[in-house]
N, C-alpha and C positions, 0 to 999 in steps of 0.2 A: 448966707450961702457962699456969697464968694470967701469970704474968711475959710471956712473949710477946705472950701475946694485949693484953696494955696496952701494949706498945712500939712492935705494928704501926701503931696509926691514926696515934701521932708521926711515926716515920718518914713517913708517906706523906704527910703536911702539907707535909714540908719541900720535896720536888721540885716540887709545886704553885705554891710562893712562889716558888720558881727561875723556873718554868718563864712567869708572869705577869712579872715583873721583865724576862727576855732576850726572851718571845716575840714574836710581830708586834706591830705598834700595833692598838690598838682599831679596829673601824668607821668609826665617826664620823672618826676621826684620817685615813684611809685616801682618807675621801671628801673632806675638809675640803681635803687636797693633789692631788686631783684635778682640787676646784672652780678651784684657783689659779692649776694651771698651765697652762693654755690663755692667762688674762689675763697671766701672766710671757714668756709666750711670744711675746705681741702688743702684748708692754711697747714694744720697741725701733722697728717701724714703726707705731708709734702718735705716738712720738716724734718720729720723723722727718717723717711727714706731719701734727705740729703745727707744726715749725721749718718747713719746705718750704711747706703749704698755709696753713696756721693765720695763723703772722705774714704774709704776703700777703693774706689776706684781712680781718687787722685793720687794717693800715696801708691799706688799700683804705679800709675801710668809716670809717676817719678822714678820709681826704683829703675825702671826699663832705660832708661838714661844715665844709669849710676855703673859702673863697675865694680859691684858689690860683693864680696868673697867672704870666707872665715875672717880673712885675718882683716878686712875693715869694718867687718861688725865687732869683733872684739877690741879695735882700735877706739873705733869711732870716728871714724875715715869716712866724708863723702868724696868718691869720685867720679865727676862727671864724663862720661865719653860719649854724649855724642850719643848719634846712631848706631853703634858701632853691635851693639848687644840683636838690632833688627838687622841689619846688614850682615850679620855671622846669622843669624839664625834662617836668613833668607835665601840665604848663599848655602845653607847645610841643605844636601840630599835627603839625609834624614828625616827634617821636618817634612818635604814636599811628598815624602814615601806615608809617614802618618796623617797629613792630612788627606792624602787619599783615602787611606786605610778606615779613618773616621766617620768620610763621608758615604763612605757603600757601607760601614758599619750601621749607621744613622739609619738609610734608607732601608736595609732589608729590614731591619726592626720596624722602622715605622709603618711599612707597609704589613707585616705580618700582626703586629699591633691592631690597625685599623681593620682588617680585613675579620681577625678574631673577635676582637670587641665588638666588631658589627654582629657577626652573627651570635654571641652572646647575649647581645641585646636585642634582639629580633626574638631568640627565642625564650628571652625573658617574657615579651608580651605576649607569648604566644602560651605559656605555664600557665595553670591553675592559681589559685592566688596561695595554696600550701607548698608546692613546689616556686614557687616564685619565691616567695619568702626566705625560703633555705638557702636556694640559689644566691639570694642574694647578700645573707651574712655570711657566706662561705667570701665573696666577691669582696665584701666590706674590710671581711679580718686578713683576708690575702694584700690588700693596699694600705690596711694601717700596721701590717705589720713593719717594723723596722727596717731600712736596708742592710743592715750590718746583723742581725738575727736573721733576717731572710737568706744570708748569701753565707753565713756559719752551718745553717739547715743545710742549703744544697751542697754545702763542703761536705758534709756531711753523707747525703745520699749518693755522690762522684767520687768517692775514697775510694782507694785504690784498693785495697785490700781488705776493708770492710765497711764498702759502701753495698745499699741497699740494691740500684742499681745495674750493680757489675752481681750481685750473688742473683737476683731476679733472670738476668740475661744469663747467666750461666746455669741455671733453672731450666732453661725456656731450651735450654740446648747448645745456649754459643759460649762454646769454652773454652776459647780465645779471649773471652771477656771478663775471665774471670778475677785477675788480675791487671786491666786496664788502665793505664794511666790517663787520663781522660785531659788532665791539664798540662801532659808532655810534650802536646803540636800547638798548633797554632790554630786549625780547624777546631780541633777538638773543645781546645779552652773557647773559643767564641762558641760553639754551640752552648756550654754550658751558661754561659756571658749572657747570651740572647734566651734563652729558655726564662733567665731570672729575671731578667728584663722583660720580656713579656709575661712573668707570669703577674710581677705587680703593678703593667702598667693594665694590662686588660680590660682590669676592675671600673675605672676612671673612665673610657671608654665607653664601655658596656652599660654602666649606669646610668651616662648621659643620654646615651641613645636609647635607650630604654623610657627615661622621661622624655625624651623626642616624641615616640612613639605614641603615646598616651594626648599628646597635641590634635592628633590626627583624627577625626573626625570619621565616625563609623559610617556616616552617610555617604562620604567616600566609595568606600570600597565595595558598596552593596550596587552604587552605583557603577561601576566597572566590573563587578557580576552579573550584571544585566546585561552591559554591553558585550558579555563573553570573554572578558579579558580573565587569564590564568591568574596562575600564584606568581610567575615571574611578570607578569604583564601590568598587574595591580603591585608588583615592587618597582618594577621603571618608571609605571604611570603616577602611583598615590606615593607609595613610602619614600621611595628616592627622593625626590623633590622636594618633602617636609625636610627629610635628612641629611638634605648637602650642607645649609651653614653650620650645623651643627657636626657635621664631617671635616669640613676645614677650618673649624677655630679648635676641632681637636687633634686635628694634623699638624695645625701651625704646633701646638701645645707640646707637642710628642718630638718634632722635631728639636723644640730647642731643649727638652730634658734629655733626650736620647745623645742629642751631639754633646753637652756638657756630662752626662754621668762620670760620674771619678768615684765612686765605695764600690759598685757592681766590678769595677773591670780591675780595681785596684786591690779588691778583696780577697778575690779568687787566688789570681796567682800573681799581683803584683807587675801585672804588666809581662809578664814570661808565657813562655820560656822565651830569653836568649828576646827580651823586650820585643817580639812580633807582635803583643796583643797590645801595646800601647796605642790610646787613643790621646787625642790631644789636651784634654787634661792631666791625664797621668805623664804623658812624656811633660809638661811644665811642671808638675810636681816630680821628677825624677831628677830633672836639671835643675831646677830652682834650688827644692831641700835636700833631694837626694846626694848630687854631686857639690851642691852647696854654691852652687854659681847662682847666685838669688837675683841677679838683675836680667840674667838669660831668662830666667823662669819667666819671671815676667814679663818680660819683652815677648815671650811665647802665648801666657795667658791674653794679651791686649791682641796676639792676633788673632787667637784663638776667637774673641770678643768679634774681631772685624769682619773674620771668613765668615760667622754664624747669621753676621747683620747681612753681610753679602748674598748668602744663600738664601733667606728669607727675605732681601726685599722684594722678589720678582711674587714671593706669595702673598707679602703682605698687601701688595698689590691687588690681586684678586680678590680676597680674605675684604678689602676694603670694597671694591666695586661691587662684588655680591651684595655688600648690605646697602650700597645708594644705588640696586636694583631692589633690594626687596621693600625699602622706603619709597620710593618711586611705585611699585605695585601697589603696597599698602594703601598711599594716598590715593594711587585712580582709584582703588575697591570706593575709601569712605565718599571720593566725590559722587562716584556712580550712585554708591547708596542716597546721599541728601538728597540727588535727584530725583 
């Protein structure tokens, strides 16, 4: 009996040693591969958008420091100057008249953008599922179409003399118009500008908020018809609310395709007449390739880059705190609930 009883605790040492040797990895081991591989994962397009955006925007941000013309690209002349390409450009009247002109370009678009798309998308969910449907590959083929086919079409319907248009309105009785040169002011060509602008940004919009809407929970709203609340009462109270972060990640979105466009405003009339409709892309492509001053251009483009981060960070700011409020609400819901 005592023999056994002293052989047992050996034995049971041994499988223990086994069982540590073959078993899982530790914890730490467990989480350490966990932490890693998300950044493994986002190894490859990280690399690629260093080769794709990266090297473009370093050889950018060198030319802007270069005094670079016809005659030392055909040399094959670097020369350095310095600040001197931002300092002339900062110092030009010019610029400071386009980047204004950009930036109220940017916002009345953005705002007539969002305020359409919304209700495009409100009265998506509000259509039969046949009228919905239509609605919405009319929506689809207007955003995949081309920008450079899109803005040859509206060349096309704004022709002076045999656009659709100008023969419609002089139809309708205004025979003034009949003949119109619709891209001879400066008004004028931005209506055109912004019409094509909004008609292919709408779609992207409206489509989101339209799967916004479908989030939203019918028990909702039957519930705020109980309490008597209207059509606008159950939009402030239920819809609004599901539909702000999805209103300002498509605000942000808008703002920065709207202030970078260059086909919409360069296609029409090339910046004309007499360069009023230049936004700040096209005027860096005007001095850059146009008059062939290519380290102005760019010194323009990098600010162009800067103003755009400027005006957005006060939103990206909010854009960020909506969502470490809606993370913070989420959580109290699921604590509430274990409760």
């Amino acid at each position: 009996m005592s023999v056994r009883t002293q052989e047992a605790p050996s034995r049971a040492k041994v499988p223990v040693k086994a069982t540590g040797a073959s078993g899982p990895p530790p914890r730490q081991a467990r989480v350490a591969r966990k932490g890693t591989l998300p950044y493994l994962l986002l190894l490859p397009a990280l690399a690629l958008t260093a080769v794709f955006l990266g090297y473009p925007l370093v050889t950018n941000g060198m030319l802007s420091f270069q005094n670079l013309n016809m005659t030392q690209l055909i040399q094959h002349l670097t020369e350095w100057n310095g600040a001197t390409n931002y300092t002339d450009t900062l110092g030009s009247e010019t610029f400071w008249r386009v980047t204004l002109r950009s930036v109220i370009f940017t916002a009345v678009n953005v705002v007539v953008i969002i305020v359409v798309g919304t209700l495009v998308g409100l009265l998506l969910a509000r259509l039969g599922p046949r009228m919905r449907l239509l609605l919405s590959v009319g929506l689809v083929l207007a955003w995949a179409m081309p920008v450079i086919a899109a803005t040859t079409v509206y060349q096309w319907l704004f022709a002076q003399r045999f656009g659709v248009v100008n023969w419609v309105l002089a139809k309708l009785g205004f025979d003034s118009m009949a003949d119109y040169n619709w891209t001879g002011s400066q008004l004028s060509t931005f209506f055109v500008i912004s019409l094509l602008i909004v008609w292919t940004s709408v779609p992207f919009v409206a489509i989101n908020l339209y799967a916004a809407t479908t989030t939203i929970a019918k028990e909702l709203y039957e519930a705020a018809a109980l309490d008597g609340a209207g059509a606008w009462q159950s939009f402030t109270s239920v819809t609004f609310p599901f539909l702000r972060p999805f209103l300002m990640v498509a605000t942000f979105l808008e703002v920065i395709w709207i202030f970078k466009a260059f086909p919409h405003v360069f296609a029409i009339n090339e910046g004309g007449p007499d360069r009023l409709t230049e936004t700040l892309p096209v005027y860096a492509f005007v001095e850059g390739v146009g008059n062939q001053h290519y380290g102005t251009g760019a010194a323009i483009s990098v600010l162009t880059i800067l103003i755009l981060l400027a005006l957005m960070s006060y939103y990206l700011r909010l854009v960020l705190r909506q969502e470490d409020a809606d993370d913070a609400e989420g959580s109290q819901e699921s604590k509430g609930a274990k409760v």
